[in-house]
N, C-alpha and C positions, 0 to 999 in steps of 0.2 A: 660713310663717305670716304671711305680707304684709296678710290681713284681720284680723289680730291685734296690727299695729302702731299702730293708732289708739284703742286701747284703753285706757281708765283704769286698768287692772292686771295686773299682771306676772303674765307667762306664761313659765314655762322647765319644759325634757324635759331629761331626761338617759336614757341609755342603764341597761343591768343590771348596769352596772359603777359607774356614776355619775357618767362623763364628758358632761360639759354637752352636749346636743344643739343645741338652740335657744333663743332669747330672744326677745320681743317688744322691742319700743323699751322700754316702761316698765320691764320687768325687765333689761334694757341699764344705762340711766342709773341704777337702784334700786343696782343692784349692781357695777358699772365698778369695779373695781379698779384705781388706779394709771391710770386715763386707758385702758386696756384692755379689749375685752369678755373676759367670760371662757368664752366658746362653746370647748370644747375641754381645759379645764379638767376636772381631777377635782372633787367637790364634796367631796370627805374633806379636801382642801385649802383648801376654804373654809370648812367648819365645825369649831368649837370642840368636844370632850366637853362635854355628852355628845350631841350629835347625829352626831357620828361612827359613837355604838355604835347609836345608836335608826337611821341611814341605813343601816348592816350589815345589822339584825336584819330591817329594811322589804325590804332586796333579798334576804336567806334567805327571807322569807317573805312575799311581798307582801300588803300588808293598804292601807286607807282610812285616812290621819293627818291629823286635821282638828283644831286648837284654835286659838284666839285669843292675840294677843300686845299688847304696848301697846310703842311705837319712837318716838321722837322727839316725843311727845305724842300721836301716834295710833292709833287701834287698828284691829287687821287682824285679817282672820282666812285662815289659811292653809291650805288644802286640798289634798296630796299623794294622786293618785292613780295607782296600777299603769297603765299598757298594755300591750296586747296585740298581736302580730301574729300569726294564725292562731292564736288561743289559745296562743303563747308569749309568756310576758312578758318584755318587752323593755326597759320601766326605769321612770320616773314621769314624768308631769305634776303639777307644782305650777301654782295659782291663788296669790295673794297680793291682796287685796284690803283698801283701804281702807273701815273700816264707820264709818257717818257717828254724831256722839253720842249721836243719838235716832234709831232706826228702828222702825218698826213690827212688829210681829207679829202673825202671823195665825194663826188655827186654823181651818181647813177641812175641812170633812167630806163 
């Protein structure tokens, strides 16, 4: 992911077990545990109930987990998506992104 280390937002895969695959820089330093990456890590280990049961129920049943959070005064919005290899899935890509206070919207048709 070397074109995805200059990026303003974290990027990290984990496998269908939910052992960390990869990290960008920014999802590196977002999440460093202890001066540590945590590439290798399970994520059932990193998170609290209830995303433990909500990360089970995503790898029984892969779906699109998309909501917004508000963390240290800023709001993100997080986007958990399945992949696939040859139509098996294989585990998620999380986005993590900073959303600036005022953004626009559009409706397009």
């Amino acid at each position: 992911m070397k074109y995805f280390d200059e990026i303003p937002f974290a990027v990290t895969a984990c496998d269908k077990d939910g052992k960390i695959l990869e990290m960008n820089r920014k999802s590196a330093s977002t999440f460093m545990k202890d001066g540590k990456s945590l590439i290798g890590q399970s994520l059932f280990d990193c998170h609290p109930e209830p995303a433990k049961t909500k990360l089970r129920e995503m790898i029984q049943d892969p779906v699109i987990n998309a909501y917004t959070i508000e963390k240290n005064g800023l709001k993100k919005m997080i986007y958990q998506s399945p992949w696939y290899e040859n139509g098996e899935f294989m585990g998620y890509v999380e986005l993590s992104l900073v959303l600036p206070e005022e953004m626009p919207h559009f409706v397009r048709g």
